[in-house]
N, C-alpha and C positions, 0 to 999 in steps of 0.2 A: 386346511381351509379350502372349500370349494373356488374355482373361480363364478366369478358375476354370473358368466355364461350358463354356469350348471343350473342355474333359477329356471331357465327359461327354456330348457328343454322338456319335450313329454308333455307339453300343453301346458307347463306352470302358471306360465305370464297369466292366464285368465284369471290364477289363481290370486295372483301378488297385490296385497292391499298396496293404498296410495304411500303408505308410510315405508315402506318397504322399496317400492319402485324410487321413489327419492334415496332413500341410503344407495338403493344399488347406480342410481344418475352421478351420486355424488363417489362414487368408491370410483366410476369410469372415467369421471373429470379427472380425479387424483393423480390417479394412474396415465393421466396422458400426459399430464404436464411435463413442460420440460426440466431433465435433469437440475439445470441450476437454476430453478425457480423455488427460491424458500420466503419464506416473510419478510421484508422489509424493517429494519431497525430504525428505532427513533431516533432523531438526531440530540444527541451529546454533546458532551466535552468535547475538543480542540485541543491533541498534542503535540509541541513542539519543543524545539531547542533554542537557547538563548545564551548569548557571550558572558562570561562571568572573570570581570579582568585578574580575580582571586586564585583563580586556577589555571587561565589562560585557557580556557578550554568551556564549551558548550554545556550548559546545566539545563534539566527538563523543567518543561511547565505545562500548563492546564490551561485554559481559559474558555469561554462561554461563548457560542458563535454572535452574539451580540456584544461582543466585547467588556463584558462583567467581570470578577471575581476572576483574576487571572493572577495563579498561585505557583510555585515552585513546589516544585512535587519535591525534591530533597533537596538538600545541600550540599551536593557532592556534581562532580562531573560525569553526565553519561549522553551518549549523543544517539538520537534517531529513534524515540521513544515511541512504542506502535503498542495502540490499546490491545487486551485478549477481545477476541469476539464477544465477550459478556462484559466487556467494558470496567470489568475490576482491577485489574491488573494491566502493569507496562511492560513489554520489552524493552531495555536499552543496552547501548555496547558502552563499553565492553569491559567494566570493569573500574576499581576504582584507583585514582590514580595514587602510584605508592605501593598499591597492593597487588599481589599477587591478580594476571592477568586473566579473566573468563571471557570465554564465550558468547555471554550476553549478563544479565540482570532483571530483576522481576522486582519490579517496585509496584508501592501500594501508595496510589493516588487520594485514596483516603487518610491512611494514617501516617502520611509523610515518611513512609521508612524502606530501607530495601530488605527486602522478604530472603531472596538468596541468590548467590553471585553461580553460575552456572558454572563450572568448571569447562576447560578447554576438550574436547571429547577426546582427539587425537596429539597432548602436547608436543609430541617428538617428532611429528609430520605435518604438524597441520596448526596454521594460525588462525583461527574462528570466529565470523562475527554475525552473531544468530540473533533476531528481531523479528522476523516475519510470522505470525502466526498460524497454523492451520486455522481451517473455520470451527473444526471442534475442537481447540486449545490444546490439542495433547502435543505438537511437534511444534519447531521453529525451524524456518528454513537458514540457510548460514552464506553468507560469503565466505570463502575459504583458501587460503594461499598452502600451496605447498613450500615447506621446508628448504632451505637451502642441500639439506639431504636428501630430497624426493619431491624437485618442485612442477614432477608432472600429477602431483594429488590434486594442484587448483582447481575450484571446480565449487556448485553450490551442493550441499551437502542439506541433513534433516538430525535434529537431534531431537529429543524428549522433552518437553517443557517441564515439566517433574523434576528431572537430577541432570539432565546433560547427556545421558547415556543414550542406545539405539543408535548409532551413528549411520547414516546409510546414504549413500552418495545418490544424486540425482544426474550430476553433468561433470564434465571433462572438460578444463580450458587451459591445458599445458601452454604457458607464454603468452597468456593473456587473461581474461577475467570476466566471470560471470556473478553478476550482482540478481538474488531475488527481489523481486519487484511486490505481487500479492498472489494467493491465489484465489481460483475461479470459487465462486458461491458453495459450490456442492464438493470442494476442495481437491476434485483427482487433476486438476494441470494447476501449473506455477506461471505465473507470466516473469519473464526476466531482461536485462539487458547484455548483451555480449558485447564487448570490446575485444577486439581480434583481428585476425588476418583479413580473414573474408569481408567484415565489415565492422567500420569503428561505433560503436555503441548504437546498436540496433535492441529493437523489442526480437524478442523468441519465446514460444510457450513451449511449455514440457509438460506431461504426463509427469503426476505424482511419482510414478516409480520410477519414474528416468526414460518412459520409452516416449518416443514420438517428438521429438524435439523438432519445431520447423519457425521457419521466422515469418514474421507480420512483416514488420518493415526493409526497407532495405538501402542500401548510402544513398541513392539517389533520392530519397525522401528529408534527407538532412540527419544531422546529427542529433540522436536522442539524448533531450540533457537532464531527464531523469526518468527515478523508476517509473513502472506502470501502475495504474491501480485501476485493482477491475470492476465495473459497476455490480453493486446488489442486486442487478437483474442476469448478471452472467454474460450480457452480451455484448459489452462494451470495453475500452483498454482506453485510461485518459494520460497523458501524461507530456512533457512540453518538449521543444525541438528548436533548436538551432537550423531554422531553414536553410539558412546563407550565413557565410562566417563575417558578414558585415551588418547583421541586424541581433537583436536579442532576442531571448526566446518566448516562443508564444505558446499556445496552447495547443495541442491538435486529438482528437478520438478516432480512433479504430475499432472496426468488428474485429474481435479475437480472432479470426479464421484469414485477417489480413487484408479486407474488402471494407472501400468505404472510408478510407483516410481522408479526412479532414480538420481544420483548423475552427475553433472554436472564436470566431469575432465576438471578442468582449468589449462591449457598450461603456464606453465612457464619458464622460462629463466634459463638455466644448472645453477645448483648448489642453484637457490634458493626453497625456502620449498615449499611445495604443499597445498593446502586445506586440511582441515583435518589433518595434521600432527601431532607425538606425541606430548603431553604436556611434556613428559618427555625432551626434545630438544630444551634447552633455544635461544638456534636461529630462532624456528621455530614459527607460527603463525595459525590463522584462518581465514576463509572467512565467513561475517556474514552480516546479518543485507540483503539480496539483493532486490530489484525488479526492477519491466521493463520498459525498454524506450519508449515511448509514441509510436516509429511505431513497439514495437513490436522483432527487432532486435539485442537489447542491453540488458545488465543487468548491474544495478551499486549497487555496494556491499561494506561492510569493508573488510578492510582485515589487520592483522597483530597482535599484541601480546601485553601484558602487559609493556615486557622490551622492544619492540620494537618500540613500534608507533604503533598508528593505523591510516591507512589513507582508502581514496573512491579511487575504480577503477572502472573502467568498462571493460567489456566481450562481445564477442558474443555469441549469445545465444547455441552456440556448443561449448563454449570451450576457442575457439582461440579469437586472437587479446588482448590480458590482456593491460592493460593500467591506467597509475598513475594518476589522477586526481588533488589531495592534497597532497602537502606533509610538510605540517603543523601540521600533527597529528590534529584529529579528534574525538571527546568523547561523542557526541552520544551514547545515550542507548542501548547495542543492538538487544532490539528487537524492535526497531523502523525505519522501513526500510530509508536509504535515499531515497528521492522521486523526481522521473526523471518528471518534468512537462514540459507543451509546451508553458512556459512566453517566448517570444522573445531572442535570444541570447545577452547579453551585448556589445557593438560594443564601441571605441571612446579610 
């Protein structure tokens, strides 16, 4: 196929009907856009995890950003449930407890069952906990411990979403730990957190294939207390911060490229606590765990305290509109973002 250009040489243009000069306007828009600019998803289901004193351990659920029809996706224990980009399917870790230990878990939010337990890629090297989606479903990105045999393997790794297989390493964190966070729209970088020498739980983005590893934030921005999650527009990294080890965590946004950090002031209601407030202030609480709504417009976060409850809210993404989700209390890990996918809304 010609490019656009080739119309318009040799005196063409005079020739090109109006219908033609529009396809070729719109082939040149296409074409400029930027890499991770793809369409915006509808906002969905609401995934999280919740304490189940049966197991003693975190079981998934579902629920409706308006607080509706909030359903346990199975019966069983699996923690950190992240929708596929088409909103059919769950990731969870890592496994059911009793049984034989995987890698991850693909559950069907629909017909309440788990589809298939992913097996471990490397079990003799490698302890695996794979959740993270590509944007076109086919890979999971993994936490990964090396072996008491070979525990310079640790590092975040990719597997198959299919069977487990493809094993291919992305990062190195011999003696310390790298968690994926999400990746970028058009899926060639990963955003992650490092916990390590250089710096205790910082963001760092990676190139898909492992190259180009460089860090957003850095200690003196406070400790990152969970993962990241990247906005549907590509250009954004949200995710919450232990500014000072005397307050709780609040919200803050970054340009992926490291520019631009800031703390997201969530609007609330006279007399109740703020983000980030002291820890000294047994009424008070934090905002944790956040990312974003599939078009981009929302954030759904924790938010609340040890003696208080913690439940999900959602935000807009300046601030305003705060809104209760759960108020079942919520226990969730918190750096495992609750995750806003685009499964159909629950209706009946």
């Amino acid at each position: 196929m010609s490019s656009p250009s080739c119309a318009l040489r040799g005196g063409g243009f005079a020739r090109l009907t109006l219908g033609a000069l529009a396809a070729v306007a719109l082939l040149l828009a296409v074409m400029s856009m930027p890499a991770a600019a793809r369409p915006l998803g509808h906002n969905g289901e609401i995934a999280f995890g919740r304490y189940d004193p049966f197991f003693d351990d975190t079981v998934p659920y579902t629920i409706n950003p308006d607080g509706t029809h909030e359903q346990q996706v199975v019966h069983l224990p699996f923690e950190a449930p992240h929708f596929s980009p088409d909103g059919m399917r769950l990731a969870a870790c890592c496994g059911v407890s009793g049984a034989t230990h995987g890698a991850a878990a693909v559950l069907d939010p629909d017909s309440h069952t788990v589809r298939a337990i992913l097996p471990q890629p490397d079990p003799e090297n490698l302890d695996a906990y794979c959740t993270v989606w590509s944007p076109d479903g086919a890979r999971l990105a993994c936490e990964a411990f090396g072996t008491a045999s070979d525990p310079s393997r640790t590092g975040i790794y990719t597997i198959r979403s299919s069977d487990g297989g493809g094993l291919r390493r992305l990062t190195s964190a011999p003696g310390g730990d790298d968690h994926p966070g999400d990746y970028s729209p058009d899926g060639r970088r990963l955003a992650i957190v490092r916990d390590g020498a250089s710096c205790f739980r910082c963001v760092y983005v990676v190139n898909a294939n492992g190259t180009g590893l460089h860090p957003v934030t850095s200690p003196s921005d406070g400790v990152v207390s969970s993962d990241p999650s990247w906005s549907p527009r590509g250009n954004m990294l949200v995710f919450s911060v232990l500014a000072t080890p005397d307050v709780h965590s609040s919200l803050w946004v970054v340009h992926s490229d490291g520019s631009d950090l800031h703390e997201i002031h969530v609007q609330v209601a006279p007399g109740q606590y703020e983000c980030g407030a002291p820890k000294a202030d047994p009424t008070a609480g934090g905002c944790f765990a956040p990312s974003w709504s599939p078009d981009g417009k929302k954030i759904v976060f924790g938010r609340g305290g040890d003696t208080l409850g913690r439940n999900i809210f959602t935000v807009n993404a300046d601030g305003s509109g705060l809104f209760q989700v759960t108020h079942g209390g919520v226990s969730q890990l918190n750096n495992d973002p609750y995750d806003w996918g685009t499964h159909p809304l629950a209706t009946g």
